[in-house]
FILOLUM-480677 format. One record per residue (C-alpha): x, y, z; residue in three letters; residue number from 1. Coordinates in Angstrom, 2 decimals, decimal comma. Example, Ala and Ser with C-alpha at 12.3 -4.5 7.8 and 13.67 -1.06 7.14 Angstrom:
BEGIN
<nuti><u>12,30</u><v>-4,50</v><w>7,80</w><code>ala</code><pos>1</pos></nuti>
<nuti><u>13,67</u><v>-1,06</v><w>7,14</w><code>ser</code><pos>2</pos></nuti>
//
This chain:
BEGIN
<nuti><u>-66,81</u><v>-104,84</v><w>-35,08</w><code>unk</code><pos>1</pos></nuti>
<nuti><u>-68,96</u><v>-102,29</v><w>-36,69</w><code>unk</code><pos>2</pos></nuti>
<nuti><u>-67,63</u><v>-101,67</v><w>-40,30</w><code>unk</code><pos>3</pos></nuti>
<nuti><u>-67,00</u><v>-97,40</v><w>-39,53</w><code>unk</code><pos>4</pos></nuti>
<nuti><u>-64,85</u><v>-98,60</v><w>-36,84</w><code>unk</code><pos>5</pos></nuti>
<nuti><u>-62,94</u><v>-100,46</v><w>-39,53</w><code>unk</code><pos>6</pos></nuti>
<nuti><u>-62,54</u><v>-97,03</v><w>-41,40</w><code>unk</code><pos>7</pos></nuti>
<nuti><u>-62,10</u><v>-95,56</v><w>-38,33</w><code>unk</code><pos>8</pos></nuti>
<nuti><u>-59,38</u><v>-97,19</v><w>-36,29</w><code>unk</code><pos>9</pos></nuti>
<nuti><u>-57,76</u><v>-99,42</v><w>-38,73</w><code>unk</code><pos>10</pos></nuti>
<nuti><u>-57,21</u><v>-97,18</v><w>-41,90</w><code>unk</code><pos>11</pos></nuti>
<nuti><u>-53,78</u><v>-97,59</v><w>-43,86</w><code>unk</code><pos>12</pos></nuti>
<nuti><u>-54,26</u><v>-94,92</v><w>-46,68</w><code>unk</code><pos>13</pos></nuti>
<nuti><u>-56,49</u><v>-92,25</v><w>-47,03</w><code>unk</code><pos>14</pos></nuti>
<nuti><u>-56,62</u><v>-90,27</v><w>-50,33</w><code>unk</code><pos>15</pos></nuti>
<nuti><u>-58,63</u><v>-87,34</v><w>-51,98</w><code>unk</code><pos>16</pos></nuti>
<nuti><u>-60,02</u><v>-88,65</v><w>-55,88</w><code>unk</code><pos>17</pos></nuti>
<nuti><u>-62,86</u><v>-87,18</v><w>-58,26</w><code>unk</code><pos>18</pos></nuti>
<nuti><u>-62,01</u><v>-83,56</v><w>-59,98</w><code>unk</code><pos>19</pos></nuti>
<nuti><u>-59,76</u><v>-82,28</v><w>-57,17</w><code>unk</code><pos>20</pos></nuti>
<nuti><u>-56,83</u><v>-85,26</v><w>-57,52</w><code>unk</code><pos>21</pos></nuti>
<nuti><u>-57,80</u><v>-85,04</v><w>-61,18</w><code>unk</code><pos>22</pos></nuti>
<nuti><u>-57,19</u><v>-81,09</v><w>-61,45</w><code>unk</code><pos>23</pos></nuti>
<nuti><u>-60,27</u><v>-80,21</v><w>-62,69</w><code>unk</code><pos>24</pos></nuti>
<nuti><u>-61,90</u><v>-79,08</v><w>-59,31</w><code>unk</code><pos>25</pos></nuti>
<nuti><u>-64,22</u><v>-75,90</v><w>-59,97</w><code>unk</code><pos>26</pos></nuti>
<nuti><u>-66,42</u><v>-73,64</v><w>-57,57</w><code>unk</code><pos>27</pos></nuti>
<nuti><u>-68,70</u><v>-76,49</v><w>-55,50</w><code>unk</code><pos>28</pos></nuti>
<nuti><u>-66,54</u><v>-79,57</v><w>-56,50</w><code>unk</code><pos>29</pos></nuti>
<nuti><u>-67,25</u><v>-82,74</v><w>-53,45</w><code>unk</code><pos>30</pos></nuti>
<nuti><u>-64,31</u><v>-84,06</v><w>-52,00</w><code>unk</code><pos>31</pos></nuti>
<nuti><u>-64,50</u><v>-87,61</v><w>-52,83</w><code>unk</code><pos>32</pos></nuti>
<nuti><u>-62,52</u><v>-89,83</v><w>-50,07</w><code>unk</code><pos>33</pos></nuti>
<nuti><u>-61,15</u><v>-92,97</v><w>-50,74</w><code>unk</code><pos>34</pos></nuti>
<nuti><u>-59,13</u><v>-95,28</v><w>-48,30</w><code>unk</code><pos>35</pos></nuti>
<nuti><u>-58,15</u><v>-98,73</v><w>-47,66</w><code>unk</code><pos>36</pos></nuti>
<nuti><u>-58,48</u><v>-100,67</v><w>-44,12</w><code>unk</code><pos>37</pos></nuti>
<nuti><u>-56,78</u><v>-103,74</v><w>-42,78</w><code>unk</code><pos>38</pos></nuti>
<nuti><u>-59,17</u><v>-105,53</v><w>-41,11</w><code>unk</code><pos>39</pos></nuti>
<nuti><u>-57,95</u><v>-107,34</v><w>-38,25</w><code>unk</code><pos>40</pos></nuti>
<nuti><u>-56,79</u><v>-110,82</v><w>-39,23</w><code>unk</code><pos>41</pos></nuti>
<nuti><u>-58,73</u><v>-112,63</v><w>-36,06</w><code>unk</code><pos>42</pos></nuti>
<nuti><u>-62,00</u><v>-111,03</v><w>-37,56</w><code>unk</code><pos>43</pos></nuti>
<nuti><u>-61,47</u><v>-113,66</v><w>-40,46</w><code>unk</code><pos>44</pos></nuti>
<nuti><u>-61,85</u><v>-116,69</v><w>-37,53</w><code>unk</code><pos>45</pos></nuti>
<nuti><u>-65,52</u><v>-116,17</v><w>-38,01</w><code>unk</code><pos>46</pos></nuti>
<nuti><u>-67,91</u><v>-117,42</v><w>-39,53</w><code>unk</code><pos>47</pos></nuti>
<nuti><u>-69,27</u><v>-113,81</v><w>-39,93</w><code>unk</code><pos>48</pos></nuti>
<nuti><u>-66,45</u><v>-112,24</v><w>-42,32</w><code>unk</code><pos>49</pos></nuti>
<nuti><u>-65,71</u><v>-108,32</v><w>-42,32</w><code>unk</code><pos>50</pos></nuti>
<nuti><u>-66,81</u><v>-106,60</v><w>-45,16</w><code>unk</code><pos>51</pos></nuti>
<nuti><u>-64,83</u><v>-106,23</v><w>-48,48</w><code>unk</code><pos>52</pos></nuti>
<nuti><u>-65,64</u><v>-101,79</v><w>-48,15</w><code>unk</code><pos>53</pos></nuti>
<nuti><u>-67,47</u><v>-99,78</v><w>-46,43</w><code>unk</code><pos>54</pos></nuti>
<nuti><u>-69,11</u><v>-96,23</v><w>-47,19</w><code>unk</code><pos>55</pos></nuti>
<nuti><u>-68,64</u><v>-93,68</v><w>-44,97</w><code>unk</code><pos>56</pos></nuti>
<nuti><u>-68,45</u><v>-92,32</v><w>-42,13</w><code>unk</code><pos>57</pos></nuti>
<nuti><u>-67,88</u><v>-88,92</v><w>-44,01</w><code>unk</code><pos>58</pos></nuti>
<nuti><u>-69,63</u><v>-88,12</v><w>-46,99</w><code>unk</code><pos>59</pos></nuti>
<nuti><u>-68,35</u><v>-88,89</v><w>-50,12</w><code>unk</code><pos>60</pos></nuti>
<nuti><u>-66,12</u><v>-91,90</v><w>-48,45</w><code>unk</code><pos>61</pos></nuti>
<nuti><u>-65,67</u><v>-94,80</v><w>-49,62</w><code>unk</code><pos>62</pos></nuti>
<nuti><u>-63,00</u><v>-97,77</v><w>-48,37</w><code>unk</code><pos>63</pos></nuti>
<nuti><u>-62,05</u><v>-101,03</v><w>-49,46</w><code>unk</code><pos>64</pos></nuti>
<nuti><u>-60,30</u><v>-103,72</v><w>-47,33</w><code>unk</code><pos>65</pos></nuti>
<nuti><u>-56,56</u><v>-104,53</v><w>-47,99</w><code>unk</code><pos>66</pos></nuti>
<nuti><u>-57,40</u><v>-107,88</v><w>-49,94</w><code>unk</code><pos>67</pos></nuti>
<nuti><u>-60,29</u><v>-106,70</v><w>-51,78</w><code>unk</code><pos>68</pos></nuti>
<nuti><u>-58,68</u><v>-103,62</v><w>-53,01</w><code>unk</code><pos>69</pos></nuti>
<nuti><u>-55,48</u><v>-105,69</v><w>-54,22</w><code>unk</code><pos>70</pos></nuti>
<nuti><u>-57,55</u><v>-107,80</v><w>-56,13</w><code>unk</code><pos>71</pos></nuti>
<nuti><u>-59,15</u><v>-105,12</v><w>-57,80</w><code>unk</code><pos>72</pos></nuti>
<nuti><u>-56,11</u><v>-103,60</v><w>-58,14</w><code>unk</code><pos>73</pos></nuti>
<nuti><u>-54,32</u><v>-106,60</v><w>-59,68</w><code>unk</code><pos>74</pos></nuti>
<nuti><u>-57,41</u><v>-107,07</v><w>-62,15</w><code>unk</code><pos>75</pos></nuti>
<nuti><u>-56,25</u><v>-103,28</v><w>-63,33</w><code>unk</code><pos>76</pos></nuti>
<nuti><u>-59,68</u><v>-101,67</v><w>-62,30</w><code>unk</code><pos>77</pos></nuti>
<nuti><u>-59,52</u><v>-98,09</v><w>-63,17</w><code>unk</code><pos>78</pos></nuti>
<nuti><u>-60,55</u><v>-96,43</v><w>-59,99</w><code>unk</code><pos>79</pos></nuti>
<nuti><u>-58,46</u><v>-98,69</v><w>-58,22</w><code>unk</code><pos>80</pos></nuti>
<nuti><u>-55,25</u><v>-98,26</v><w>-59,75</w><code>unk</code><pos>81</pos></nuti>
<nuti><u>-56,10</u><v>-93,95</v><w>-60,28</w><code>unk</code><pos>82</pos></nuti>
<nuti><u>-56,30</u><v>-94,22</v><w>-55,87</w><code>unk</code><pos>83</pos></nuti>
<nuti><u>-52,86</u><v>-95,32</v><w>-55,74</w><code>unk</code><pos>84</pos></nuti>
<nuti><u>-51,03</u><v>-92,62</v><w>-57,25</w><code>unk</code><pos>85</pos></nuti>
<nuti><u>-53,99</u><v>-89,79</v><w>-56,24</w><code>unk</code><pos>86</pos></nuti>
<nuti><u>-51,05</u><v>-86,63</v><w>-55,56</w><code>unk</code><pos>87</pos></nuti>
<nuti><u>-53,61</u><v>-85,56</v><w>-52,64</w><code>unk</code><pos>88</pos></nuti>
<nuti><u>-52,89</u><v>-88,32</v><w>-50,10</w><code>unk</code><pos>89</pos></nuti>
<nuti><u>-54,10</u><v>-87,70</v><w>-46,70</w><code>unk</code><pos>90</pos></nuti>
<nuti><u>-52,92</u><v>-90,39</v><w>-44,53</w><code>unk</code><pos>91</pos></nuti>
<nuti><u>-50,70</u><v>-93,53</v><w>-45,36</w><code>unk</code><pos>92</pos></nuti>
<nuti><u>-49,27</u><v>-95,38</v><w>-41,86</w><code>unk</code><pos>93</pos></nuti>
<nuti><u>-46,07</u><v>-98,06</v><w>-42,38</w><code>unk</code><pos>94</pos></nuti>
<nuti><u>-48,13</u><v>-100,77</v><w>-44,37</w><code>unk</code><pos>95</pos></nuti>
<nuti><u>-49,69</u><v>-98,02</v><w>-46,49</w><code>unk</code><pos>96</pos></nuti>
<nuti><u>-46,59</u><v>-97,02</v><w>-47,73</w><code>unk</code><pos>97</pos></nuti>
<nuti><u>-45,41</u><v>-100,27</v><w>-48,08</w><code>unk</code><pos>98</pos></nuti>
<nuti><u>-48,78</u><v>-100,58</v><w>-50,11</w><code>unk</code><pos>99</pos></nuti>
<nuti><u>-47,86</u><v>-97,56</v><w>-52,06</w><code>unk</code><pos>100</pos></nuti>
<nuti><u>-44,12</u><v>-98,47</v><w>-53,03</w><code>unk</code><pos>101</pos></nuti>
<nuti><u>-46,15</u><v>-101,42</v><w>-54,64</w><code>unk</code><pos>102</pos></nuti>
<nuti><u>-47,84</u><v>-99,02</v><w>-57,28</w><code>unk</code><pos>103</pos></nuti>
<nuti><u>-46,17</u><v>-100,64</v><w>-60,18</w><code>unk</code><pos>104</pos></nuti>
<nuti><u>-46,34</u><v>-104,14</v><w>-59,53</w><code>unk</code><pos>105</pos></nuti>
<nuti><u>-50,24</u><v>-103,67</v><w>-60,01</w><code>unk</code><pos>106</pos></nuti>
<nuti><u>-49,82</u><v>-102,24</v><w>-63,45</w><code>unk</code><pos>107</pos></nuti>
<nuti><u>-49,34</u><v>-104,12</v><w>-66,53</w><code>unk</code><pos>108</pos></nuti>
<nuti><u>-50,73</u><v>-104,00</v><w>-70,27</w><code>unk</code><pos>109</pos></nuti>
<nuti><u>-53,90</u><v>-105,52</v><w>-68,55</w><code>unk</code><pos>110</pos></nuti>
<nuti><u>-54,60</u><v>-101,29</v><w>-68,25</w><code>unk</code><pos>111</pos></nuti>
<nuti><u>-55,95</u><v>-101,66</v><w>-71,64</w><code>unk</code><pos>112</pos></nuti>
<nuti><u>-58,14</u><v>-103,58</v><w>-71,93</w><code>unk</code><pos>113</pos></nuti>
<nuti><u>-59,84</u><v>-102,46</v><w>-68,80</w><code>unk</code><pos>114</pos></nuti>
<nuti><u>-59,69</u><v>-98,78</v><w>-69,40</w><code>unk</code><pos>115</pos></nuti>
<nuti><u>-61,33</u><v>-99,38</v><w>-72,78</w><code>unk</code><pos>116</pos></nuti>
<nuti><u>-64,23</u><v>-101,70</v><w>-71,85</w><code>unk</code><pos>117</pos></nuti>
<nuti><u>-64,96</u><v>-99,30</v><w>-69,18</w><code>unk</code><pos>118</pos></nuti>
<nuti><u>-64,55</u><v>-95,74</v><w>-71,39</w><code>unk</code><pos>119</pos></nuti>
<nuti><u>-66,70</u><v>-98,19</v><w>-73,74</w><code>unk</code><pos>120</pos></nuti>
<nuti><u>-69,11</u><v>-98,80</v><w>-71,01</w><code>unk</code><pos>121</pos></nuti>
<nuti><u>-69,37</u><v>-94,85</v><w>-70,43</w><code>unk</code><pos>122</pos></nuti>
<nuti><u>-69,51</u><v>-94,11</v><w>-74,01</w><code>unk</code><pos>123</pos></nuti>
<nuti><u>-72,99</u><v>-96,18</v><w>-74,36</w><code>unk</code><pos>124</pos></nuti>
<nuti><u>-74,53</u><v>-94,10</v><w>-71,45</w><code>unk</code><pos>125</pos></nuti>
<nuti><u>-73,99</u><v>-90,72</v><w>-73,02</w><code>unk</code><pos>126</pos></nuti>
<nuti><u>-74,81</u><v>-91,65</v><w>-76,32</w><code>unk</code><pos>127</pos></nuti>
<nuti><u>-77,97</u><v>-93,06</v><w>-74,81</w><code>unk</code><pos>128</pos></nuti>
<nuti><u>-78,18</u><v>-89,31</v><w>-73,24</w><code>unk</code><pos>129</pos></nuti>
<nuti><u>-77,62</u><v>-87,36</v><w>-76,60</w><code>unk</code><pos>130</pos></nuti>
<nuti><u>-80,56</u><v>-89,68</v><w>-78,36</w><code>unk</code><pos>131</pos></nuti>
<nuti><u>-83,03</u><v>-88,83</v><w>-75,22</w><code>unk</code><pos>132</pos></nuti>
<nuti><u>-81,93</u><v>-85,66</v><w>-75,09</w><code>unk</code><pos>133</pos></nuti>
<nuti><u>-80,07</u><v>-84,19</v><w>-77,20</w><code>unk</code><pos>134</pos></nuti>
<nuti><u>-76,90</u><v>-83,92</v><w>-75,71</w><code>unk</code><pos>135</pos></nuti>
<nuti><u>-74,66</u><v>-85,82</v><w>-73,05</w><code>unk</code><pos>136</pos></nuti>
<nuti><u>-73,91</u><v>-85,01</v><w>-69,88</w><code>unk</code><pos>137</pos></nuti>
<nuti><u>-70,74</u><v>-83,10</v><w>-70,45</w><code>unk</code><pos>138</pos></nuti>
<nuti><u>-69,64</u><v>-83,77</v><w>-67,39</w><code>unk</code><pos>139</pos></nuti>
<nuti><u>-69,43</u><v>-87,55</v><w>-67,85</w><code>unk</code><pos>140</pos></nuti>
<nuti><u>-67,90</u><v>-86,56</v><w>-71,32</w><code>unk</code><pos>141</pos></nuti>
<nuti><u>-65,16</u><v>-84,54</v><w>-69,36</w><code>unk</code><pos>142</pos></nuti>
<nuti><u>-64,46</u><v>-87,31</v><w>-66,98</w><code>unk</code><pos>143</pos></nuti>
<nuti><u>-64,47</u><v>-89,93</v><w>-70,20</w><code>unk</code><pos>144</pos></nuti>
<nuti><u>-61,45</u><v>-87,63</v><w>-71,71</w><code>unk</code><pos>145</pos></nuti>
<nuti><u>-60,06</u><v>-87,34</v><w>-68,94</w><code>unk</code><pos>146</pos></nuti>
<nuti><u>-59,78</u><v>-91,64</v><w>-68,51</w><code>unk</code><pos>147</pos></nuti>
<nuti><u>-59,01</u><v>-92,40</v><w>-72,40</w><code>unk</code><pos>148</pos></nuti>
<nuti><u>-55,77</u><v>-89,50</v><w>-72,10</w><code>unk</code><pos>149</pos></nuti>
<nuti><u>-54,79</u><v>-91,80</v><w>-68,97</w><code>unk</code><pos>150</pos></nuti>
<nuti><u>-54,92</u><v>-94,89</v><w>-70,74</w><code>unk</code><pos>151</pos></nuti>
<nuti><u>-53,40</u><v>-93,52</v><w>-73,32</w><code>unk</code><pos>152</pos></nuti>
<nuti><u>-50,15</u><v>-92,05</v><w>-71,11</w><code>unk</code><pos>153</pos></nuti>
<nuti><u>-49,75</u><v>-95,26</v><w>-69,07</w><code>unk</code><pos>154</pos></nuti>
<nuti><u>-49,33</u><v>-97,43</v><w>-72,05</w><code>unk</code><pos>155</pos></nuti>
<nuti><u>-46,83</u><v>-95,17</v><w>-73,50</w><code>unk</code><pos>156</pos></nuti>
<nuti><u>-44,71</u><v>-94,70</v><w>-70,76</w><code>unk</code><pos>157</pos></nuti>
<nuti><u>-45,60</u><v>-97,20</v><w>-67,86</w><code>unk</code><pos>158</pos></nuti>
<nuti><u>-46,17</u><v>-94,24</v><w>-64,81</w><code>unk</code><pos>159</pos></nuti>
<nuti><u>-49,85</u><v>-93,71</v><w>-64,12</w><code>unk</code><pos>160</pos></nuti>
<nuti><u>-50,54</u><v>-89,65</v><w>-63,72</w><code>unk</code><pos>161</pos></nuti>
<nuti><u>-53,93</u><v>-88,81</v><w>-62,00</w><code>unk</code><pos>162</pos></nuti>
<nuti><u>-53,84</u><v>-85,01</v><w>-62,39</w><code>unk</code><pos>163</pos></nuti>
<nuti><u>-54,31</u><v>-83,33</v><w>-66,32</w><code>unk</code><pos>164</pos></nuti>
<nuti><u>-52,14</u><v>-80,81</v><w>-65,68</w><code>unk</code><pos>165</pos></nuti>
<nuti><u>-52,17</u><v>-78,50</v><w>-68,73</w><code>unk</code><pos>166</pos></nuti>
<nuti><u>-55,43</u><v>-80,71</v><w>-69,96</w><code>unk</code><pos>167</pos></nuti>
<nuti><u>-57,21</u><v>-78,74</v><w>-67,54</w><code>unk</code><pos>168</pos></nuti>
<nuti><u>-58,86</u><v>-75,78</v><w>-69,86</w><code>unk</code><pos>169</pos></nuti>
<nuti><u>-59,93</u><v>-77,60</v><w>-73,20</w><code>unk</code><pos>170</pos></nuti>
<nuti><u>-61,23</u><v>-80,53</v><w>-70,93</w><code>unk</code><pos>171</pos></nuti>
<nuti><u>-63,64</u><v>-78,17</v><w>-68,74</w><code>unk</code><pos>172</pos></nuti>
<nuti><u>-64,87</u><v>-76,46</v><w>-71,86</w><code>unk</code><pos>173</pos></nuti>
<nuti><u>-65,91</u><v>-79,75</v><w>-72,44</w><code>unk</code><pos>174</pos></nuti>
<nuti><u>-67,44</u><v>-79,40</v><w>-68,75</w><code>unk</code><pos>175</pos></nuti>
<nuti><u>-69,16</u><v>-76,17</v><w>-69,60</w><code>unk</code><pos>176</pos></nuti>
<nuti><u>-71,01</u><v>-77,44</v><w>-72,89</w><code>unk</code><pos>177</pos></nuti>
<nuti><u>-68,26</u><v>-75,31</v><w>-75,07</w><code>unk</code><pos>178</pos></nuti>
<nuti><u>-67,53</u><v>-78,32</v><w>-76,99</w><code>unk</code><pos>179</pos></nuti>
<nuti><u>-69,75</u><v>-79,70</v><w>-79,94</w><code>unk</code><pos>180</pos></nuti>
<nuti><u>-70,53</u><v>-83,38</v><w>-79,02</w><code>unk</code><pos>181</pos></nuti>
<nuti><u>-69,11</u><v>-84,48</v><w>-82,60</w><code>unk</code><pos>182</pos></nuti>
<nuti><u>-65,67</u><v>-82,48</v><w>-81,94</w><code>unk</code><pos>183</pos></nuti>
<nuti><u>-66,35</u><v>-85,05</v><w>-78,52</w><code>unk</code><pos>184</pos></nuti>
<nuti><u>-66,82</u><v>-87,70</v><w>-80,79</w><code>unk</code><pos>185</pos></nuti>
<nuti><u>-64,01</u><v>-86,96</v><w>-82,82</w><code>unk</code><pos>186</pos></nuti>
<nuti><u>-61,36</u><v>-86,77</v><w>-79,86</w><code>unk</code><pos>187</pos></nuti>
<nuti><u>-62,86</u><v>-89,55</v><w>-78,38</w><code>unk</code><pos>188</pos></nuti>
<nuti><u>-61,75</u><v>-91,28</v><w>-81,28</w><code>unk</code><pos>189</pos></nuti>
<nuti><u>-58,81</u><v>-90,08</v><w>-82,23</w><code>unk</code><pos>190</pos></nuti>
<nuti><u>-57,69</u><v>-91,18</v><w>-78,19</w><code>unk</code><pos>191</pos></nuti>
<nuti><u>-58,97</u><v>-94,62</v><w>-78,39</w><code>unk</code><pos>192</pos></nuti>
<nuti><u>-56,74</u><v>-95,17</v><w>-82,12</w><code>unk</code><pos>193</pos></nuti>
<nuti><u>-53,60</u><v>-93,49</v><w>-79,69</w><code>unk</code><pos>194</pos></nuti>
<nuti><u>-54,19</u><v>-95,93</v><w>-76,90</w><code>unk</code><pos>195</pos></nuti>
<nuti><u>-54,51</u><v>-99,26</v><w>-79,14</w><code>unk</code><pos>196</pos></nuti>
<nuti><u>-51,05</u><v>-97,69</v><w>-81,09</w><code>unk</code><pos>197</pos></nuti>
<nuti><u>-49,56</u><v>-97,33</v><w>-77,47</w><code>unk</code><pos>198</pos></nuti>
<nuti><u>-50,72</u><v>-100,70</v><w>-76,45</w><code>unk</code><pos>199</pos></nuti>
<nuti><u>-48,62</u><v>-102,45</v><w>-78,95</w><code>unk</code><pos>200</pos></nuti>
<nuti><u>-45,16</u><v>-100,75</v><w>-77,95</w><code>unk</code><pos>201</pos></nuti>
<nuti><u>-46,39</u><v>-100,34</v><w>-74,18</w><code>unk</code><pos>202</pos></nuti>
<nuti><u>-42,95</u><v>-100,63</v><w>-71,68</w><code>unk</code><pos>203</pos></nuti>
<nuti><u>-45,87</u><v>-102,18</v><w>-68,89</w><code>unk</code><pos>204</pos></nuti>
<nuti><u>-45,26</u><v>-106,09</v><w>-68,82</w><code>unk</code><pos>205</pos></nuti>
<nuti><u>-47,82</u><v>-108,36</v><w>-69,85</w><code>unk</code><pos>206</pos></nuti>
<nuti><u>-49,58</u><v>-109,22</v><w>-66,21</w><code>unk</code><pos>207</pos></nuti>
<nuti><u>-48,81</u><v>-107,52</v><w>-62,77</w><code>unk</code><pos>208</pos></nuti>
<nuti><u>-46,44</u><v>-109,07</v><w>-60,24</w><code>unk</code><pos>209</pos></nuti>
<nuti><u>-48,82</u><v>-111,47</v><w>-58,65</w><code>unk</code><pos>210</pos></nuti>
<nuti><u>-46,12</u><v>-113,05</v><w>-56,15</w><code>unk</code><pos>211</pos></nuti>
<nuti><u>-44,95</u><v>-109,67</v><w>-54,83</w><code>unk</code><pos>212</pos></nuti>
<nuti><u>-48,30</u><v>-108,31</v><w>-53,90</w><code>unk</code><pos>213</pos></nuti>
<nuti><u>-49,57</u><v>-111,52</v><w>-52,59</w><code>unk</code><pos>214</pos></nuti>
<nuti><u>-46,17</u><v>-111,94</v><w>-50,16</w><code>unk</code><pos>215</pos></nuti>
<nuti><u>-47,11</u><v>-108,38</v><w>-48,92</w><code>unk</code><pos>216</pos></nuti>
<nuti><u>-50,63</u><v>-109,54</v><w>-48,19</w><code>unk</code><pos>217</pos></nuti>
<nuti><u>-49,56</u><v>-112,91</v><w>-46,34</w><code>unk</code><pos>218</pos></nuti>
<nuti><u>-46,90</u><v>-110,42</v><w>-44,33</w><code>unk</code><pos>219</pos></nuti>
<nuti><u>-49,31</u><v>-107,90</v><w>-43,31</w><code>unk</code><pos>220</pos></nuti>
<nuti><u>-51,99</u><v>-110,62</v><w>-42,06</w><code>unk</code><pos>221</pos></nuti>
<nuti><u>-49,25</u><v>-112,46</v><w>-40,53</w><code>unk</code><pos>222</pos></nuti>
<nuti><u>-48,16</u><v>-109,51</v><w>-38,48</w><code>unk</code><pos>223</pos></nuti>
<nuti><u>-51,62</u><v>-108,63</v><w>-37,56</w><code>unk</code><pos>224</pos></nuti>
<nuti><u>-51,90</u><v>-112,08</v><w>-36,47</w><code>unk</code><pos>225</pos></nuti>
<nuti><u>-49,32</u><v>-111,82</v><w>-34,07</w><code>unk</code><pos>226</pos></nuti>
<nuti><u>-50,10</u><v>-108,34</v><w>-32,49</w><code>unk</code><pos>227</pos></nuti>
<nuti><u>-50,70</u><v>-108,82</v><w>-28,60</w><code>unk</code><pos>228</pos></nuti>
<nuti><u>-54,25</u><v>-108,19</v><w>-26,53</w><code>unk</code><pos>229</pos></nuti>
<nuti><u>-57,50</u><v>-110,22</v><w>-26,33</w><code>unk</code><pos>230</pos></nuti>
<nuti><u>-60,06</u><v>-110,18</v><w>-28,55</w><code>unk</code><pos>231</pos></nuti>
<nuti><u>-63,05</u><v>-108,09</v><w>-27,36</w><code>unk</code><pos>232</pos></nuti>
<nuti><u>-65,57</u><v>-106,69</v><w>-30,22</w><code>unk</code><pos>233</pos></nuti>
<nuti><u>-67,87</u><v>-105,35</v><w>-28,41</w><code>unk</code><pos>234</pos></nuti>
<nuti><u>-65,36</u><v>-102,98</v><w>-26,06</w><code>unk</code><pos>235</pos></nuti>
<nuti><u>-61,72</u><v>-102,89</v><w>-27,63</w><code>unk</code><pos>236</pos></nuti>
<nuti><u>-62,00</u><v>-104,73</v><w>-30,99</w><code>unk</code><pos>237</pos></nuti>
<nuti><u>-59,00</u><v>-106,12</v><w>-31,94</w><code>unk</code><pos>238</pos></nuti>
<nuti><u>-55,48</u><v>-104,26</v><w>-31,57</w><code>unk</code><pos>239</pos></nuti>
<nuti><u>-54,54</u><v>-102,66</v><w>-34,66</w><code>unk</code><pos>240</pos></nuti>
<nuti><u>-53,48</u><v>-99,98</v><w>-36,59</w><code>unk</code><pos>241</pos></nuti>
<nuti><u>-53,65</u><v>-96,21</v><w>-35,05</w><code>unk</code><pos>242</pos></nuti>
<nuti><u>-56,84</u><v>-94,40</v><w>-36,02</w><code>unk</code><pos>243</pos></nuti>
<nuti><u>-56,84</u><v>-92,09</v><w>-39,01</w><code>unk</code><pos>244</pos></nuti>
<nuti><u>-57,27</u><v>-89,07</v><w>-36,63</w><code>unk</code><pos>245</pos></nuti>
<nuti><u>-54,12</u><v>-90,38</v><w>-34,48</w><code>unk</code><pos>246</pos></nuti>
<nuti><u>-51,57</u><v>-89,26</v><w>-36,49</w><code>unk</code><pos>247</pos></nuti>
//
C-alpha cells in the first residue's frame, strides 16, 4: 500500500500545529498538519513493514502511525504530546477519540526532562546564531519561549495548554526583533529556574500509564484484525478506517 494512501484512507486524527494552534499565527503563517494513521494490522504479516510516518500528501503534513506515535508519546516527546491537545483539530474518527481521551495517561514528570534537553538543544543553535551573526533567529527564540512557558504550566498543574493566550504580544515582539537578546537570555532563565521549582511539587505522576495505552493499542490492532474483506494492495488495500475526506 502506498504510504499517502495510509494518510489518505486510514487517518484517525488530523490536527492543525506550528503558530496557528500555538496563537501566534501572523500575516503568511503555513498551516502545519499533523495526523496519526492506523495502518492496517495484516500489513504487519509482511516481511515489508508499513512505515512508522509519512510526509505529505499536502504540504506542511506530516503523520505518524498509531504505534510509533504512542511511543513517542509515552517517551514525553514535545511535539508529540503538544499534537494531542492542538485546540484546532480537524478530524478525529472513534479510535481517535478514544486516542484523545488518553491525553493524560501519556503525561508524567518525564515532561521535564524532555522539554529541557530539547529547549537546551534549541538554546545551543541560536547562541551559535548570535556568535555568527550577531543575533538569533528570533523566531526560534519566540518558539523557545513559547516551549519553556509550557513546560513550565504542565508541571505546575498537570493539563498541557498549546495556545499562549495572553502570551501572545510580548512573545511576537520577541518575533519582530523588539526584544534585546539578553532580556531573551534573562527570561529564558528565569523560565528554566520556574520549571525545575515546578518539577519538584509537579501533580503529574512519576511515568505515564504504560498498561492503559498499550491495552488500547492491542484493542485497536485486534479489531483491525478482525475487520471483514480480502486482502488486495494493489486494488482495495485492506478494509479500514473511512478516509479523512469521508466524513
Amino acid at each position: 500500500m502506498h504510504p499517502e494512501a495510509l494518510v489518505r484512507d486510514h487517518t484517525i486524527y488530523a490536527c492543525v500545529m506550528g503558530s496557528r494552534a500555538f496563537g501566534l499565527a501572523t500575516d503568511g503563517s503555513d498551516t502545519d498538519r499533523r495526523g496519526v494513521f492506523l495502518a492496517p494490522t495484516a500489513l504487519f504479516w509482511r516481511f515489508d513493514k508499513p512505515p512508522t510516518h509519512v510526509e505529505g500528501p499536502q504540504e506542511e503534513q506530516f503523520s505518524w502511525e498509531l504505534e510509533r506515535f504512542c511511543e513517542l508519546a509515552l517517551r514525553a516527546n514535545p511535539n508529540i504530546l503538544e499534537c494531542l491537545h492542538s485546540p484546532l483539530v480537524e478530524y478525529a474518527d472513534d479510535t481517535g477519540r478514544e486516542l484523545l481521551a488518553l491525553r493524560e495517561a501519556f503525561l508524567s514528570r518525564q515532561v521535564h526532562e524532555t522539554f529541557t534537553r530539547y529547549a537546551l538543544g534549541q538554546r545551543k543553535k541560536l547562541e551559535a546564531d548570535v556568535r555568527a551573526h550577531g543575533g538569533p533567529r528570533w523566531k526560534h527564540a519566540m518558539h523557545l519561549l513559547r516551549l519553556l512557558m509550557s513546560a513550565r504550566d504542565l508541571l505546575r498543574t498537570g493539563r498541557l495548554t498549546v495556545d499562549v493566550g495572553a502570551r501572545r504580544e510580548p512573545l511576537l515582539a520577541v518575533k519582530r526583533g523588539e526584544v534585546s537578546w539578553p532580556q531573551v537570555e534573562s527570561w529564558m532563565a528565569r523560565l528554566a529556574e520556574e520549571t525545575e521549582e515546578a518539577s519538584r511539587r509537579s501533580p503529574l505522576p512519576p511515568q505515564p500509564d504504560h498498561r492503559r495505552v498499550e491495552d488500547f493499542l492491542i484493542r485497536v490492532r485486534r479489531a483491525s484484525a478482525l475487520q471483514p474483506g480480502p486482502y488486495d494492495e494493489g486494488v482495495q488495500g485492506v478494509v479500514g478506517p473511512r478516509s479523512v475526506g469521508q466524513r
